[in-house]
LOTI-736459 format. One record per residue (C-alpha): residue number from 1; residue in three letters; x, z, y. Coordinates in Angstrom, 3 decimals, always signed. Each point is the difference from the previous one (the first is absolute). Layout:
N
   nr  rest         x         z         y
  NUM   ALA         X         Z         Y
...
//
This chain:
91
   nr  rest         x         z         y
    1   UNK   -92.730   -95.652   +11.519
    2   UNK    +1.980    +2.867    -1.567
    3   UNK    +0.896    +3.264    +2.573
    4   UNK    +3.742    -1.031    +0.422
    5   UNK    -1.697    -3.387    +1.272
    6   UNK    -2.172    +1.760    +2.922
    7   UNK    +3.116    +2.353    +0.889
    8   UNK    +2.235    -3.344    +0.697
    9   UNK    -3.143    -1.159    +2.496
   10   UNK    -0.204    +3.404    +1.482
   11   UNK    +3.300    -0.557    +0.353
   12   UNK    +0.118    -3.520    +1.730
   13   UNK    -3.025    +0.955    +2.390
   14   UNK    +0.803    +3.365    +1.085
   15   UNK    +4.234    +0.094    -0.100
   16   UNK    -0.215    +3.247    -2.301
   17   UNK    +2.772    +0.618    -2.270
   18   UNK    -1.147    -0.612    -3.953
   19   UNK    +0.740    +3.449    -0.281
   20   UNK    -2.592    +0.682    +3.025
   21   UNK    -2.771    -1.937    -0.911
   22   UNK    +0.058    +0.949    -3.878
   23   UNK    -0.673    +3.496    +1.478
   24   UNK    -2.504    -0.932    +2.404
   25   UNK    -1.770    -1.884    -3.165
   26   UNK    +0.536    +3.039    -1.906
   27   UNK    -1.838    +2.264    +2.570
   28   UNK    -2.722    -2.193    +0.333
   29   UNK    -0.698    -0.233    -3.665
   30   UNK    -0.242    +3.814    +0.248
   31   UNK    -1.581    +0.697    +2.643
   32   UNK    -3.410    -2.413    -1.018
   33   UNK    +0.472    +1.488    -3.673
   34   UNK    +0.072    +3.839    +1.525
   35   UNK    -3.288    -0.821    +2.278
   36   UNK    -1.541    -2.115    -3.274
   37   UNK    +0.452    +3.238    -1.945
   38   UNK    -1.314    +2.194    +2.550
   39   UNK    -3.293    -2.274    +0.599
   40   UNK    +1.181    -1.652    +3.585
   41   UNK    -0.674    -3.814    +0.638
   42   UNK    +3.209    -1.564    +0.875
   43   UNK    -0.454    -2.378    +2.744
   44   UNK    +2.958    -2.447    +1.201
   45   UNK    -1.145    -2.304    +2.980
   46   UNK    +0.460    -3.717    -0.983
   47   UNK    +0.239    +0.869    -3.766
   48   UNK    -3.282    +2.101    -0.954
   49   UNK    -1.070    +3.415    -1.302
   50   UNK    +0.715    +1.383    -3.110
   51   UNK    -2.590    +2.725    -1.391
   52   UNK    -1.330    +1.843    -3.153
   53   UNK    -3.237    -0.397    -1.684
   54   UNK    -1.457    +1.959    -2.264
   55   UNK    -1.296    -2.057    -3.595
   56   UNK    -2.823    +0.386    -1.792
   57   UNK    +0.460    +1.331    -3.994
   58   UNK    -1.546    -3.358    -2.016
   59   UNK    +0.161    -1.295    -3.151
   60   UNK    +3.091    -2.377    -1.175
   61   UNK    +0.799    -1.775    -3.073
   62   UNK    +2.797    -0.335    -2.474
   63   UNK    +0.628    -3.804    -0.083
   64   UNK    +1.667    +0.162    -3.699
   65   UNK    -2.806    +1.906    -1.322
   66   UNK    -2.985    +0.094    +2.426
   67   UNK    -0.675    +3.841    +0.065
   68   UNK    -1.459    +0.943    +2.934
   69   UNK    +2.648    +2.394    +1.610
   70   UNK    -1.389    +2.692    +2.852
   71   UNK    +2.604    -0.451    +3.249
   72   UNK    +0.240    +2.869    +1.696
   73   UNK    -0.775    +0.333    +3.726
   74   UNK    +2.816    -0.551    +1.872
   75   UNK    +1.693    -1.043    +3.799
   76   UNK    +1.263    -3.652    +1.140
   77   UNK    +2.097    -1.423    +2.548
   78   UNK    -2.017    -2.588    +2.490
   79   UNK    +1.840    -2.186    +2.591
   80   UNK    -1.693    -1.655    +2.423
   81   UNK    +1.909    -2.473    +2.164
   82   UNK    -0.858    +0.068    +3.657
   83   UNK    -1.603    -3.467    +1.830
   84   UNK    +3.396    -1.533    +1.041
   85   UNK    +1.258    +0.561    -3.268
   86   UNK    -2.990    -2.245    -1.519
   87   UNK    +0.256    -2.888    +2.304
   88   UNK    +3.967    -0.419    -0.755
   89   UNK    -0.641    -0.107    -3.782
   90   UNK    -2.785    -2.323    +0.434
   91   UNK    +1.846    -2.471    +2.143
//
């Protein structure tokens, strides 16, 4: 499912204009990315929490060649989908 796709459900479910829920989708995208950047845990009830977490530096490998290649420490994106979430997948 592409963006344009969730707009046109936005769309059906909440009566917004296009125009209105492509900037609604817009802001939201910014405002997790802003609080992401600045170290905040995004959390969105029924969805999950999105957070940063700081990686180790390790060891990698170049496939082609097999050099071992140091990776520099570094930050990642977790998501961790709340309860409810779970139990609709699963079903």
């Amino acid at each position: 499912m592409k963006k344009v796709d969730v707009i046109k459900q936005i769309v059906q479910y909440s009566g917004l204009t296009q125009g209105q829920a492509y900037i609604a989708i817009k802001a939201l995208v910014k405002v997790i990315q802003d609080n992401l950047v600045q170290g905040e845990t995004v959390s969105l009830s029924g969805l999950g929490s999105f957070k940063t977490k700081n990686r180790k530096p390790r060891q990698g490998r170049n496939p082609k060649t097999g050099v071992v290649v140091p990776i520099p420490a570094g930050k990642k994106i977790s998501f961790k989908p709340t309860t409810t979430l779970r139990r609709l997948i699963q079903k």
